[in-house]
C-alpha positions in Angstrom: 0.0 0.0 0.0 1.2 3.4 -0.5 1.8 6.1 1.9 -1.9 9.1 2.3 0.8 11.8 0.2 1.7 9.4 -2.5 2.3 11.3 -6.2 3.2 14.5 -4.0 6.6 15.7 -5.1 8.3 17.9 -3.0 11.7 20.0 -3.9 13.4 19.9 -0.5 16.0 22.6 -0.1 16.6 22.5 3.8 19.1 21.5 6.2 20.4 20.7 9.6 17.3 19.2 11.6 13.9 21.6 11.8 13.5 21.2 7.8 15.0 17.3 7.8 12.8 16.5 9.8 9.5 17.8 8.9 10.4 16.5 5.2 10.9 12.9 6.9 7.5 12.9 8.2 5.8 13.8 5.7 8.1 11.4 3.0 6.9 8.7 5.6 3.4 9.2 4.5 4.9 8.5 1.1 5.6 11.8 -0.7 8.6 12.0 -2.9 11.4 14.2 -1.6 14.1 15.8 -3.4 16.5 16.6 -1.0 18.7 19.4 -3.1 22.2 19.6 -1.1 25.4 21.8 -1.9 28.7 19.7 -3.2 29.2 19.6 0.7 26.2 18.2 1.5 23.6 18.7 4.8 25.6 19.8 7.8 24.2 16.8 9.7 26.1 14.6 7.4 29.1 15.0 9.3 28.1 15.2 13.1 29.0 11.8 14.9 31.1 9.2 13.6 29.8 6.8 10.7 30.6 4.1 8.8 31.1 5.6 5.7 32.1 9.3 5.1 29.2 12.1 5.3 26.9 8.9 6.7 26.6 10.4 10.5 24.1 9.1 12.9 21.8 12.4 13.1 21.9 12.3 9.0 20.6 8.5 9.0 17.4 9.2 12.0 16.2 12.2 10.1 16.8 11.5 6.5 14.9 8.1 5.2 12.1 8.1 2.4 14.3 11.0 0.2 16.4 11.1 -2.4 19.6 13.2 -2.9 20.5 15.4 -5.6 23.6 17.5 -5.5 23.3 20.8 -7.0 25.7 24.1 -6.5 23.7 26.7 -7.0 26.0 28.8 -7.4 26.1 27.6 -11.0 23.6 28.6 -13.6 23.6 25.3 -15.2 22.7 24.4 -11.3 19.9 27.1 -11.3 18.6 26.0 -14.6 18.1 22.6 -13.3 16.5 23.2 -10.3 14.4 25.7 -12.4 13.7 22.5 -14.7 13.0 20.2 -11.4 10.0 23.5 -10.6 6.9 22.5 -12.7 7.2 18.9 -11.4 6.6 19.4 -7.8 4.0 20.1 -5.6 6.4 21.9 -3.0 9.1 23.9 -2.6 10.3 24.0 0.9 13.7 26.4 2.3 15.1 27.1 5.5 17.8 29.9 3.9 17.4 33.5 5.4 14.9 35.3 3.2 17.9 37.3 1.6 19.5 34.2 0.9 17.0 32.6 -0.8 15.9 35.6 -3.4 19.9 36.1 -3.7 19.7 32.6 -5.1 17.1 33.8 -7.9 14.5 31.4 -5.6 12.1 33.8 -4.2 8.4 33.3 -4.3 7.3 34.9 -6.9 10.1 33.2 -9.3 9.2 29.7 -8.6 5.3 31.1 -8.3 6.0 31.6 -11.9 7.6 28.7 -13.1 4.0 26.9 -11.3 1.4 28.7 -10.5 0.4 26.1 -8.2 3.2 25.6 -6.2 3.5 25.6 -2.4 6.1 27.6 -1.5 6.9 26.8 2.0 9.6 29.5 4.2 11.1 28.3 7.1 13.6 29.9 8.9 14.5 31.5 12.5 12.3 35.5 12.3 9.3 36.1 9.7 10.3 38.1 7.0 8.6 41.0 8.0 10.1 41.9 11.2 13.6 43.4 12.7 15.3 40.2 13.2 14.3 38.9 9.7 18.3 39.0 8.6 19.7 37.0 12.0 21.0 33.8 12.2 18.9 31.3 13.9 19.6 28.0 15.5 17.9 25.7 18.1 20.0 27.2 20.6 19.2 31.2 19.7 15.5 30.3 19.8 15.8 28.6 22.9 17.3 31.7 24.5 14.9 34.3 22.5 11.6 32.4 22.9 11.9 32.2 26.8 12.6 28.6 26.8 16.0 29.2 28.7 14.5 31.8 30.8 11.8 29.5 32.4 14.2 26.9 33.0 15.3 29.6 36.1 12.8 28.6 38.0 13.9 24.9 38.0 17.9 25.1 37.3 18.7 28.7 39.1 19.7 29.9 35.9 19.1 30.2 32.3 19.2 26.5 30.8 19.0 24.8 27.4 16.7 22.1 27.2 18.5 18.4 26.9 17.2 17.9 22.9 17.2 20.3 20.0 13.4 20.9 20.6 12.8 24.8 18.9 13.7 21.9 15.5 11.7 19.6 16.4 8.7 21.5 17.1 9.6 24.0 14.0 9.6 20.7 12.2 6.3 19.9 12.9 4.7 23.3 12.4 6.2 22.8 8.9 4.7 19.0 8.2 1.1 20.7 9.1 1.4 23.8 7.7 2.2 22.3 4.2 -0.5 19.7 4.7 -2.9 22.4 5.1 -1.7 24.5 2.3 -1.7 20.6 0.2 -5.7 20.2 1.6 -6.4 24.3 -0.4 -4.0 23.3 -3.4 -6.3 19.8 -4.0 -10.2 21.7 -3.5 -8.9 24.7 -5.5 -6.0 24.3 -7.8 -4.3 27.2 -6.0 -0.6 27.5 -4.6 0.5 29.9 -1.7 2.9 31.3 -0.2 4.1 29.6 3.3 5.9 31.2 6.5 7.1 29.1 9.3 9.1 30.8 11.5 10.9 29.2 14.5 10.6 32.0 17.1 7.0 32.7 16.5 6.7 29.1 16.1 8.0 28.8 19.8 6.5 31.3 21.8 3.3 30.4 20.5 3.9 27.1 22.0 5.4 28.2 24.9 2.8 30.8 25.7 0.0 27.8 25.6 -0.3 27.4 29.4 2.7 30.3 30.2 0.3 33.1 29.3 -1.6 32.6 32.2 -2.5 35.5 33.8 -1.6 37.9 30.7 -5.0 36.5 28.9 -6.8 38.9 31.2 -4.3 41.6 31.6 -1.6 41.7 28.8 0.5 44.5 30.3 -0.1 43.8 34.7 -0.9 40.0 34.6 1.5 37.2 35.8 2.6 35.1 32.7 3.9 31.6 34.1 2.1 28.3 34.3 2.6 28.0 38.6 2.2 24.1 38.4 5.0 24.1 35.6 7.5 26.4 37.3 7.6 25.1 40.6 10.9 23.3 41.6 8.6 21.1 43.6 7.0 19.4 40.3 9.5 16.4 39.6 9.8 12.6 39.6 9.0 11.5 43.4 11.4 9.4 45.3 9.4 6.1 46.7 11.3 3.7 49.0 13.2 2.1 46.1 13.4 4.4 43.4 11.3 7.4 41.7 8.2 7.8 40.0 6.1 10.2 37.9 2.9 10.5 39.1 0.2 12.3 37.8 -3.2 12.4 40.2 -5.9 14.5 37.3 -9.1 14.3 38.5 -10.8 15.1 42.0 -11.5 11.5 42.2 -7.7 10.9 41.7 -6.9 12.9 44.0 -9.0 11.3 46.2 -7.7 8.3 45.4 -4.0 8.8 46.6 -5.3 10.4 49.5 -6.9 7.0 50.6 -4.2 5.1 49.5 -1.5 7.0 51.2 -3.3 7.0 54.5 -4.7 11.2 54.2 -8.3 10.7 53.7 -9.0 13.8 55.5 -6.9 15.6 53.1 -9.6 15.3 50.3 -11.9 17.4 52.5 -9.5 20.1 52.8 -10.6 23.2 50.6 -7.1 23.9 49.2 -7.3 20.3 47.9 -10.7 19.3 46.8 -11.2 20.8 43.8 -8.8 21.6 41.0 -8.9 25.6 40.8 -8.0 25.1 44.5 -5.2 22.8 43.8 -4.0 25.1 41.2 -3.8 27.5 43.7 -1.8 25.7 46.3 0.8 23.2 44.6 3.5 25.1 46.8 2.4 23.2 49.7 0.7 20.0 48.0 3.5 18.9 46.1 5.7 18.4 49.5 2.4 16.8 50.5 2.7 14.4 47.7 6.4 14.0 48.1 6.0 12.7 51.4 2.9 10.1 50.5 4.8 8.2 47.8 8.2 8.2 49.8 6.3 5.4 52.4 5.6 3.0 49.4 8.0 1.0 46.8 7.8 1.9 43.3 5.8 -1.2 42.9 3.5 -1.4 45.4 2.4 2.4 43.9 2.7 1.1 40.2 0.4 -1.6 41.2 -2.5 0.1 43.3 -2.5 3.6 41.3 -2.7 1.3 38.1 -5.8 -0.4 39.9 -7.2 3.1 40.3 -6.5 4.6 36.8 -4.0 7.4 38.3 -1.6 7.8 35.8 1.7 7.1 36.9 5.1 5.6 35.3 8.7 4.9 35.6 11.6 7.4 35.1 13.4 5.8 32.0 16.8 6.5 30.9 17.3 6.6 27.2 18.7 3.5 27.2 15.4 2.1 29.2 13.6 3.1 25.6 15.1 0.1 23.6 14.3 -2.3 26.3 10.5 -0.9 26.5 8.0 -3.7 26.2 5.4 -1.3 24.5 7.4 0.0 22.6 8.3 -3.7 21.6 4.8 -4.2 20.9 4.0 -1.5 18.9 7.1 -1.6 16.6 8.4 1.8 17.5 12.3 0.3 16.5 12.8 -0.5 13.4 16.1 -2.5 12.1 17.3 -1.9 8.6 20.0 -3.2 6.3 21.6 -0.7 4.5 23.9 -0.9 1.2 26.7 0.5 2.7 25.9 1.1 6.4 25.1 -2.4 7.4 22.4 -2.9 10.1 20.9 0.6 11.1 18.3 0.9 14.0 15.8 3.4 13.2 12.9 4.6 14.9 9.2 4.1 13.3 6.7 6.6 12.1 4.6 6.9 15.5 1.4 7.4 12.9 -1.2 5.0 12.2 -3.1 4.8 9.1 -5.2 1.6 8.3 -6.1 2.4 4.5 -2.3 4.2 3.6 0.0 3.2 6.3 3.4 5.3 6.4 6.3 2.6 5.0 10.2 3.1 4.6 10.8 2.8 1.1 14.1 5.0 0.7 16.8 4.9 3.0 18.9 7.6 3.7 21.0 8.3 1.3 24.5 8.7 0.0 25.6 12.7 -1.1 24.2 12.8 -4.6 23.0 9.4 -4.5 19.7 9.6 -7.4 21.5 12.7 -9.0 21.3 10.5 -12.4 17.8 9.2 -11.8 16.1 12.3 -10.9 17.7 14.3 -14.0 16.7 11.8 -16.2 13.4 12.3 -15.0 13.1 15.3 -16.1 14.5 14.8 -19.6 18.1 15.3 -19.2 20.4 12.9 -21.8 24.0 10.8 -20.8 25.7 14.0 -22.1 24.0 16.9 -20.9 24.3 15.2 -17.4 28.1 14.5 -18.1 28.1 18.1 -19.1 26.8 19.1 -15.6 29.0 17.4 -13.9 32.4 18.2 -15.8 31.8 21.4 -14.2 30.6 20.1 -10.9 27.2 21.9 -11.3 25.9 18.8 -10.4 28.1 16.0 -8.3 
């Protein structure tokens, strides 16, 4: 069966992770993917040792179901094939600087009119229309601009990155649904757009979800900061033997653990009872809390909170992931045998479809790897290609 996006073609000129990844997902659900790279190839390519040169580990979890073709665009033979490669895609996706791109002779309304159609998909670190529209942007910056360090203060003491390149991940998947959207228009009306997806508004729109808090009433006076969330006193629990994440939701969960650890009259108290009071008070139910699940083993809770429907679960290290037995079940580890990179452990779309079910049909591939197939595609003979690449236009 083939993937929901199958016969979607999509011209992928991004790099490092945010744009990787969102073109993974949605060449998962079976879209073809050009991934354009520069003679020296994604960045990723060399982070981490492989097996075979420009073959790195980060390159090989973000870079299955695409193909590679190796254009220098600094090269007008490059531009004119890229301009070729235009009117047979669906999407055009970038993650240059908007001066970059337009430098490039790439802008909008270029490839707008090479295919009216199109989906022209932006992503980078500032939308185009503000001050910081010409600054670099990395995971890092936007972790720092979008408040993500700064709330870390609360926890850490101090400003902190976050243990996983998350302003890409989560710019990644803005991307994935933001083309799908613009995909949805393009199929009812025959239109293309123009797509922005920037990681900094990207981020504080999702940080602001539950951190706008008070500010929803008062934007200039009101307290922004999720209490619950900030606290130092939210964390994995200690029990007699080892920790746990426990989660008590509902009133009646609540009520629950009260019973369980011996506080019945606890679930009376006003401060307690209901959730807006609870919301209100975590600075002295949490030690509350803390002290309940420190006179049980991890077990014992696991066992009687399962009973009960409280959610609670393990503290895993990532080496605990590989050993998980739903993640067993469900397939979530998939191993591969690659040409050139022998057995590769890869982890599985975590999408279900029952009629078009997301499949790994490409792995990730070699620096230039379909340059040949993907020209001949689109009309190019032996020697125009060997013309291309006597000048290294095309590698």
């Amino acid at each position: 069966m083939a993937g929901p996006l199958k016969g979607v073609r999509i011209l992928d000129l991004t790099s490092v992770v945010m744009g990787p990844y969102a073109m993974q997902i949605l060449g998962d659900m079976g879209a073809d993917i050009i991934k354009v790279e520069s003679p020296q190839g994604d960045i990723m390519r060399h982070m981490g040792r492989g097996r075979s040169p420009a073959m790195g580990p980060i390159h090989l979890a973000v870079n299955r179901n695409k193909r590679s073709l190796v254009l220098d665009l600094k090269q007008e033979s490059a531009k004119a094939v890229l301009a070729k490669l235009i009117p047979t895609a669906d999407v055009f996706i970038h993650t240059m600087r908007p001066s970059a791109i337009e430098g490039l002779g790439f802008g909008y309304e270029r490839v707008r009119a090479l295919k009216s159609s199109i989906v022209y998909c932006g992503a980078y670190g500032f939308g185009k229309d503000g001050p910081y529209a010409s600054k670099a942007a990395y995971d890092d910056i936007i972790q720092g601009m979008s408040g993500m360090c700064g709330i870390n203060t609360h926890l850490a003491g101090k400003p902190q990155y976050s243990p996983t390149i998350l302003c890409d991940k989560i710019g990644g998947l803005t991307i994935a649904y933001a083309i799908l959207g613009a995909l949805f228009h393009q199929l009812r009306s025959g239109e293309g757009q123009f797509v922005e997806v920037p990681m900094f508004e990207t981020m504080v729109s999702f940080l602001l979800i539950e951190h706008l808090w008070d500010r929803v009433h008062d934007s200039k006076h009101g307290q922004a900061g999720y209490p619950r969330i900030l606290t130092q006193l939210r964390k994995p629990h200690q029990t007699k033997n080892g920790y746990l994440c426990v989660v008590p939701y509902t009133d009646k969960n609540w009520r629950d653990l009260f019973e369980l650890g011996g506080r019945p009259e606890l679930a009376k108290d006003e401060r307690y009872a209901t959730a807006t009071g609870r919301s209100l008070n975590y600075e002295t139910l949490f030690p509350l809390l803390a002290e309940i699940m420190s006179e049980r083993t991890s077990e014992e809770w696991l066992a009687d909170m399962g009973r009960l429907n409280i959610a609670v679960g393990p503290v895993n290290t990532l080496e605990d992931l590989f050993e998980d037995p739903h993640l067993a079940a469900v397939g979530a580890f998939v191993k591969v045998q690659h040409p050139s990179e022998g057995e590769l452990t890869l982890v599985n779309a975590p999408v279900r479809y029952s009629a078009t079910p997301c499949e790994l049909t490409q792995l990730p591939p070699h620096l230039g790897e379909h340059c040949e197939a993907i020209l001949t595609e689109i009309g190019l003979g032996s020697d125009e290609i060997a013309e291309l690449r006597s000048t290294k236009a095309v590698v």
